[in-house]
Backbone bond lengths (Angstrom), bond angles and torsions (degrees), N, CA, C in turn:
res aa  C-N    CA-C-N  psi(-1)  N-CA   C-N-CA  omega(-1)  CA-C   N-CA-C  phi
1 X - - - 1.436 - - 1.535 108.73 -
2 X 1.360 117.64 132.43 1.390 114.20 -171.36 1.576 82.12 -86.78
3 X 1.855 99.03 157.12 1.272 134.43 157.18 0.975 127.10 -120.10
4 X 1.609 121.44 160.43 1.468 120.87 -169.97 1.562 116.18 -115.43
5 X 1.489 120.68 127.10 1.421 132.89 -144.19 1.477 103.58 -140.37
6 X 1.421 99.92 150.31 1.559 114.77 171.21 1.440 118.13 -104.23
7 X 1.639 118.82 139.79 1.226 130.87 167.09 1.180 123.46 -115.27
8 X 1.664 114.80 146.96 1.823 102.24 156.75 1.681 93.24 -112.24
9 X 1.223 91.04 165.04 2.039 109.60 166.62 1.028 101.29 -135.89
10 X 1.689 114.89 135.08 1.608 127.73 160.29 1.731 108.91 -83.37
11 X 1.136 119.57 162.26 1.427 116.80 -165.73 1.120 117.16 -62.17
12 X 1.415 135.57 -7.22 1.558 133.48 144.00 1.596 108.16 -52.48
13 X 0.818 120.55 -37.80 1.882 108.50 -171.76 1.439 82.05 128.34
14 X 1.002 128.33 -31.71 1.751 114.15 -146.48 1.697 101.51 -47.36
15 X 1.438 117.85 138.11 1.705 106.02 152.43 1.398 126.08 -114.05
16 X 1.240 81.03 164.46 1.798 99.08 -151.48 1.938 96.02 -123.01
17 X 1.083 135.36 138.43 1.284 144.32 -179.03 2.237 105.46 -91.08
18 X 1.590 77.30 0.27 1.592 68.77 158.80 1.836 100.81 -170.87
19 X 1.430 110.86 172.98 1.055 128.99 176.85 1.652 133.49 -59.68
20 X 1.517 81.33 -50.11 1.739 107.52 170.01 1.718 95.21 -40.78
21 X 1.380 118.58 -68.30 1.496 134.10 -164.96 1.184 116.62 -54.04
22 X 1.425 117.13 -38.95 1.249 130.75 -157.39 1.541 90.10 -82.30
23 X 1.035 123.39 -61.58 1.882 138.59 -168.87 1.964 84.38 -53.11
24 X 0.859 111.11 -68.48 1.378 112.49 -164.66 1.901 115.55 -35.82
25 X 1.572 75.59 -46.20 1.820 90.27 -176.22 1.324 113.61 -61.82
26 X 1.214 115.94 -31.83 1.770 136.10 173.99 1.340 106.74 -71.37
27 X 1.496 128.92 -58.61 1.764 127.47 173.49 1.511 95.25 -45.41
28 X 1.397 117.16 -57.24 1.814 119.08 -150.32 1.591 92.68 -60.45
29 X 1.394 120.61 -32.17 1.286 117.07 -163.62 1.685 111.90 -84.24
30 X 1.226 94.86 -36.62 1.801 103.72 162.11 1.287 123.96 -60.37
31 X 1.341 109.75 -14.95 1.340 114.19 -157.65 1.823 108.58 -105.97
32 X 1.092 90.09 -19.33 1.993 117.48 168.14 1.542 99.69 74.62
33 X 1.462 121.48 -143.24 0.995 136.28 150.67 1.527 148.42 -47.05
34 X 1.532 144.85 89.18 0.735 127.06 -113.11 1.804 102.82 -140.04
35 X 1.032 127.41 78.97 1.738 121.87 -147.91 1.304 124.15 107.14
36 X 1.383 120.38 173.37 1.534 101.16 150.13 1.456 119.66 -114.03
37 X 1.282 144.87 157.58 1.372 173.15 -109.74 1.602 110.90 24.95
38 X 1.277 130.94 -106.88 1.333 128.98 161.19 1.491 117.96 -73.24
39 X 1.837 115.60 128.52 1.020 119.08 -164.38 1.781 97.90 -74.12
40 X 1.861 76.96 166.00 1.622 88.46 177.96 1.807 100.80 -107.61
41 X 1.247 111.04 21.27 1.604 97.33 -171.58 1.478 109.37 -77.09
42 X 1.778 120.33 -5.73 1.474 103.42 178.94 1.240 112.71 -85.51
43 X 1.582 115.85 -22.06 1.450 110.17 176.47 1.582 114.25 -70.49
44 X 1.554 113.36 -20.78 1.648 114.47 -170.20 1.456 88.75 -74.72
45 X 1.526 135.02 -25.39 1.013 126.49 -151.80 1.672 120.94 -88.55
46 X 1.345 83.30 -24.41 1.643 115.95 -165.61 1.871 89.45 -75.10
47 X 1.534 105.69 -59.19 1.639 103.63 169.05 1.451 125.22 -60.15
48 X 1.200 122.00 -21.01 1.414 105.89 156.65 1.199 137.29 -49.62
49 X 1.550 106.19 -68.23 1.354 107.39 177.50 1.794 108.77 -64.74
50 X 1.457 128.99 -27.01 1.740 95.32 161.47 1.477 116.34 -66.99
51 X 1.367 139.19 -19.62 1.423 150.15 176.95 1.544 85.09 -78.62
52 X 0.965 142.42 13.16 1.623 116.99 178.95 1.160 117.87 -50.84
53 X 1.470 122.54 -45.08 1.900 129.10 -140.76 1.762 89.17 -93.06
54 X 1.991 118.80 -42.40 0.725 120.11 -177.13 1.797 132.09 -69.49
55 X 1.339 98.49 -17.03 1.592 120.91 -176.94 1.901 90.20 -80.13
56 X 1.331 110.57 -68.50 1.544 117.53 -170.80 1.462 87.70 -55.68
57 X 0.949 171.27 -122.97 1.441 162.05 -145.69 1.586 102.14 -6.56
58 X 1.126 132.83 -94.97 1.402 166.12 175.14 1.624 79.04 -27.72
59 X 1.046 149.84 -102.37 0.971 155.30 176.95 2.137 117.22 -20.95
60 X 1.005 92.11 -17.32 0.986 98.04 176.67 1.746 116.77 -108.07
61 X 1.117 111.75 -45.40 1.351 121.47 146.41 1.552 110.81 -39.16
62 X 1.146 145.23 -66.22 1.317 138.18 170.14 1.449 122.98 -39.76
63 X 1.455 97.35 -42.51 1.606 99.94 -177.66 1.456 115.41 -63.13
64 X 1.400 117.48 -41.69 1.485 126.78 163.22 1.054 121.54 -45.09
65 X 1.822 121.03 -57.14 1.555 122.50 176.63 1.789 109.01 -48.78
66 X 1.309 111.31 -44.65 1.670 105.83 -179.92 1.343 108.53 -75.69
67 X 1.084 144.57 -56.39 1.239 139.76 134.80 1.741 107.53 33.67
68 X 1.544 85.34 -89.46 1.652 113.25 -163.39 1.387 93.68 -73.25
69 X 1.815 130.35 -22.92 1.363 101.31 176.94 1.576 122.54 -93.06
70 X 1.213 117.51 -5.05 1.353 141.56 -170.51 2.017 93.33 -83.85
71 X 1.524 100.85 -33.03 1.634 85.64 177.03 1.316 111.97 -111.12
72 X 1.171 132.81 -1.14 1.242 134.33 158.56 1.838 114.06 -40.26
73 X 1.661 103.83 128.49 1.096 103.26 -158.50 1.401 97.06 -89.40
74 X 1.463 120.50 -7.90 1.660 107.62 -169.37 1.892 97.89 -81.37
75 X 1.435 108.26 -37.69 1.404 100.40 157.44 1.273 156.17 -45.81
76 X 1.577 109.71 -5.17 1.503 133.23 -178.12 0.974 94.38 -65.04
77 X 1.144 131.98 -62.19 1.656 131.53 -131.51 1.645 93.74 -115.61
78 X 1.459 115.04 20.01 1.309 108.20 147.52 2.289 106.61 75.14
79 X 1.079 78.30 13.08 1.685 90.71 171.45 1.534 121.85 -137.82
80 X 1.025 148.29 106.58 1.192 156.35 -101.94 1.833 97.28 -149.78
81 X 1.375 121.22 130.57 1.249 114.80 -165.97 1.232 97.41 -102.44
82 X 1.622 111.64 118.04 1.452 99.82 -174.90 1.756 109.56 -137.27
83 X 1.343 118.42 138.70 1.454 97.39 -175.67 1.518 121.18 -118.85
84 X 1.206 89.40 121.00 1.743 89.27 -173.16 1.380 111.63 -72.51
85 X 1.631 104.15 150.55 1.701 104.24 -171.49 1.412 112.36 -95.82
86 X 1.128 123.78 160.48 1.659 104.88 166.60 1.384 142.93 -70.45
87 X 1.182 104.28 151.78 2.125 98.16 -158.87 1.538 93.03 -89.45
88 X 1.453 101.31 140.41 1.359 124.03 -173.59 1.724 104.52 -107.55
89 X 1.563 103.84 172.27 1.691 96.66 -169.87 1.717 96.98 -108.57
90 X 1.143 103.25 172.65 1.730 101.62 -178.69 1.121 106.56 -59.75
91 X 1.300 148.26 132.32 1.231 141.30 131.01 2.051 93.47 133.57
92 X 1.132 102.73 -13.73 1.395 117.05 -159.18 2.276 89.95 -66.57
93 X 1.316 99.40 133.44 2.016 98.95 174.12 1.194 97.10 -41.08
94 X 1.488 118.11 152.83 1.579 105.03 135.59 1.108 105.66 -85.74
């Protein structure tokens, strides 16, 4: 008797009986080659999506810092106010 079932596919076609898998297979595949012998990009991939909420944070935080440096006015003119600290000797406290 046929039954009626759910799939996901990552952009190979591949199917996956769930979503989690499917997304993963798509990061691992974005993610190319990853080490040498068998890649590690499905495990980086697999931690992404649990890092999701924390990556989109972090990621979002970044977007602001460029943001703010792209309008920073001392940055217009392509000179950047920056102050170097003084060089200390090895061993010297900070």
């Amino acid at each position: 008797m046929a039954k009626k079932g759910t799939g996901f596919f990552d952009k190979k076609g591949q199917f996956f009986r769930n979503p989690k898998d499917a997304t993963a297979s798509d990061l691992a595949a974005l993610l190319g080659q990853i080490g040498e012998g068998e890649s590690l990009a499905p495990g980086i991939a697999h931690l992404l999506l649990e890092k999701r909420l924390q990556l989109e944070e972090l990621f979002a935080e970044h977007d602001a810092m460029v943001a703010d440096l792209e309008e920073s006015s001392d940055l217009k003119d392509g000179s950047a106010k920056i102050t170097k600290l003084p060089q200390r000797k090895v061993g010297e406290p900070i």
